[in-house]
Steps between C-alpha positions, in 0.01 A plus 500: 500500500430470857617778751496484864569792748621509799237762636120363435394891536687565214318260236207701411715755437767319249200338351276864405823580397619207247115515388526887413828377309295249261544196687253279623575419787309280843522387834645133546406261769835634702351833670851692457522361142355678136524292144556699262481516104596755216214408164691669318854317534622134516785333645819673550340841388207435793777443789677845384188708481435368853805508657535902402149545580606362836799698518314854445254385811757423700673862445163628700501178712832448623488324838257262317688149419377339188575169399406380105450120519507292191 
């Protein structure tokens, strides 16, 4: 799942913070953008874990904008 951010200070951040979750998670090409994957889930289960990772960052980042691109 690919993630982009509105605020490129913020990636490094989001991305120690997906990692520390389980994910594995990189840089893409885009500098404001992350790809990210869950090992341990597939498909519609992946997107969920994710999205409520995402959500739970966002409740200590909330001026942040984050966009999940498909």
């Amino acid at each position: 799942m690919k993630i982009r951010l509105d605020d490129p200070n913020q990636v490094s951040d989001l991305l120690d913070f997906l990692r520390t979750q389980g994910c594995i998670a990189y840089l893409t090409d885009d500098v404001d953008a992350i790809e990210v994957i869950r090992a341990d889930d597939f498909g519609d289960d992946e997107q969920r874990e994710i999205t409520a990772l995402l959500l739970t960052w966002r409740g200590d980042h909330p001026d942040v904008a984050v966009e999940v691109v498909r």
